[in-house]
C-alpha positions as CSV (number, residue, x, y, z in Angstrom):
1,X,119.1,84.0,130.2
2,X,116.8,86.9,129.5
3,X,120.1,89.4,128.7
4,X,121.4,86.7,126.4
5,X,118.3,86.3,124.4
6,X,118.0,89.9,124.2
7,X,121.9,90.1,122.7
8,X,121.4,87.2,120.6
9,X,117.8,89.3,118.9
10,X,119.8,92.3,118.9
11,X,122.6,90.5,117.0
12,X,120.4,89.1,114.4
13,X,118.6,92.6,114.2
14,X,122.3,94.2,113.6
15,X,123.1,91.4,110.9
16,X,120.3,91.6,109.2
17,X,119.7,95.4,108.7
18,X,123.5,95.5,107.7
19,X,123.0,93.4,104.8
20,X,120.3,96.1,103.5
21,X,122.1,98.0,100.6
22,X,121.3,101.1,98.6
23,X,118.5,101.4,95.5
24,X,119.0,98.6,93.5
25,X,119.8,99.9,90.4
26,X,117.2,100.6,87.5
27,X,114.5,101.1,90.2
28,X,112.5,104.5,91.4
29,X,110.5,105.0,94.3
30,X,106.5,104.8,94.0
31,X,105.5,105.0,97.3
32,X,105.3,103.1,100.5
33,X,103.6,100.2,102.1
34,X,102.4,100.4,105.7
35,X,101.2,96.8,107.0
36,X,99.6,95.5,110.3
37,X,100.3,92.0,111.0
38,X,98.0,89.7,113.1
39,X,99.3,87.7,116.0
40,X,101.1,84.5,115.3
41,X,102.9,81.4,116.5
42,X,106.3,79.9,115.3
43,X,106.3,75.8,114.7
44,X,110.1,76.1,114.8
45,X,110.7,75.5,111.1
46,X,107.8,78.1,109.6
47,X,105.9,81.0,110.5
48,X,102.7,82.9,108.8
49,X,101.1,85.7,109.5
50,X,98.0,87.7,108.0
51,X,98.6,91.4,106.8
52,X,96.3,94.3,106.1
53,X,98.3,96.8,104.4
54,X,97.7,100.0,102.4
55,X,99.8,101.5,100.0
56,X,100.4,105.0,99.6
57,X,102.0,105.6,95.8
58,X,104.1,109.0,95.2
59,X,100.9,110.2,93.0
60,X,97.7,109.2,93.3
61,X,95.3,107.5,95.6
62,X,95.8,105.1,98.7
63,X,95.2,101.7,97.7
64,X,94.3,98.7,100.3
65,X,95.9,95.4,100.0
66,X,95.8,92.0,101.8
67,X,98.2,89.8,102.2
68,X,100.3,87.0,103.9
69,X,104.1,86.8,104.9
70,X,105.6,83.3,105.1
71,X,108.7,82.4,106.8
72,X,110.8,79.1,106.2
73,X,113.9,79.0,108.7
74,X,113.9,78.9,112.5
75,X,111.0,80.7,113.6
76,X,110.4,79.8,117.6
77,X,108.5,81.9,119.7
78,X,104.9,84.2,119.3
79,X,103.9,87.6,118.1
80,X,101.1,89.4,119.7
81,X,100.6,90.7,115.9
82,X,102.7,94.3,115.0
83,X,103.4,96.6,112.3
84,X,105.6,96.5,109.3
85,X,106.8,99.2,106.6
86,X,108.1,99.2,103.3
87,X,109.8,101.9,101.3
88,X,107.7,100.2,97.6
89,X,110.5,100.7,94.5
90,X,109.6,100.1,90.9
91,X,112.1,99.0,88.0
92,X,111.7,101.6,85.2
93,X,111.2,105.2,85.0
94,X,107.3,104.6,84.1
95,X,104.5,106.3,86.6
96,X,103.0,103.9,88.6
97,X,99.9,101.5,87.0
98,X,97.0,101.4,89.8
99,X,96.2,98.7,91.6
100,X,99.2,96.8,90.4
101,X,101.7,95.7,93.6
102,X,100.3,92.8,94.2
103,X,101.7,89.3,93.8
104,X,104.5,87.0,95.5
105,X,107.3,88.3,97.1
106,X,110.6,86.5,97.8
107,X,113.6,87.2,99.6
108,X,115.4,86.9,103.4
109,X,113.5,87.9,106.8
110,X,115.2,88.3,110.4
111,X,113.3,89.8,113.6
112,X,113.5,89.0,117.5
113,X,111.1,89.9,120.3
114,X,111.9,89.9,124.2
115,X,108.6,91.8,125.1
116,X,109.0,94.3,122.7
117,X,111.1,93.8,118.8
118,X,111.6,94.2,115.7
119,X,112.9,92.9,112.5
120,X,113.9,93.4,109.2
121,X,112.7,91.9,105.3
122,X,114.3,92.3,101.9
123,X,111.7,91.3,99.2
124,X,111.6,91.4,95.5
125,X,108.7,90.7,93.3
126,X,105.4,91.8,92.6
127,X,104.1,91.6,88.6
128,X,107.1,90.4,86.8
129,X,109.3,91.5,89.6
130,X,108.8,95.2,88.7
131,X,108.7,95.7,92.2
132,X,111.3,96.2,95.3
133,X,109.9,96.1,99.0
134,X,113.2,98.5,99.9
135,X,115.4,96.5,100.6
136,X,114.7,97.2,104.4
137,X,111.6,97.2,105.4
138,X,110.9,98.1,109.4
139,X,108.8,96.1,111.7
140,X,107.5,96.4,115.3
141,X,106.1,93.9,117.3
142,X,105.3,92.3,120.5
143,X,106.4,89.2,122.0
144,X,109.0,86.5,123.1
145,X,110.0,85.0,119.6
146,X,113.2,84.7,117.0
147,X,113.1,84.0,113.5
148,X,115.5,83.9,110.3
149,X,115.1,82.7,107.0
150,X,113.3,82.8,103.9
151,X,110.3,84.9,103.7
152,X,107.5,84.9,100.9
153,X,105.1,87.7,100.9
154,X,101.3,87.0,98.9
155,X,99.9,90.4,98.3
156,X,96.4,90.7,96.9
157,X,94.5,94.2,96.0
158,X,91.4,95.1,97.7
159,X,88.9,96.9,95.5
């Protein structure tokens, strides 16, 4: 049982990260967005967890951000909490505004645990959508859980 769970997450992993596909056009980087994520417990059709996240744009200062990732789909399982990272895009050749990636986030979410997992999220939003969370964003976590589905991320700036 344990080997076919761990194929099945692996599976999932494989199909999700192969849907990731290059820069989406009309977008530059600004920086990247490094997350922890607090433990949590799937109700088979939803999942939340709580983030603490900073961002670290191309130019400037790190910024700290709070936020919350939602998953609607098959989430079964727990997390003992983990780590996630983002690649941050921005549409437009413009330098980046301060303080300005928060807001809702939308887009798919895959990501297994048998003890140890991972996952992947490809998220588009922020102010106006100006934003891309790269289209593949890494995770690492801890736990005996699968989930798939669609994910909405709340980001809020911390002063």
């Amino acid at each position: 049982m344990k080997s076919r769970s761990a194929f099945f997450a692996l599976a999932l992993l494989g199909a999700a990260m192969s849907q990731a596909g290059a820069q989406p056009a009309g977008y530059a980087p600004a920086g990247g967005l490094n997350c922890n994520m607090s433990a949590s417990v799937g109700v088979i059709i939803a999942g939340s967890q709580e983030l603490q996240c900073v961002f670290t744009p191309t130019a400037g200062l790190p910024e700290k951000y709070v936020g919350r990732i939602t998953t609607v789909g098959i989430d079964i399982g727990f997390r003992t909490g983990g780590a996630l990272g983002w690649a941050v895009l921005m549409a437009g050749s413009t330098a980046y505004p301060p303080a300005s990636l928060g807001g809702n986030y939308v887009g798919a979410t895959a990501d297994a645990s048998v003890i140890v997992g991972g996952g992947a999220n490809i998220l588009i939003g922020g102010n106006n959508r100006a934003f891309a969370l790269q289209p593949l964003s890494t995770q690492a976590q801890t736990g005996l859980n699968i989930s798939a589905g669609l994910a909405s991320l709340e980001l809020r700036f911390v002063p």
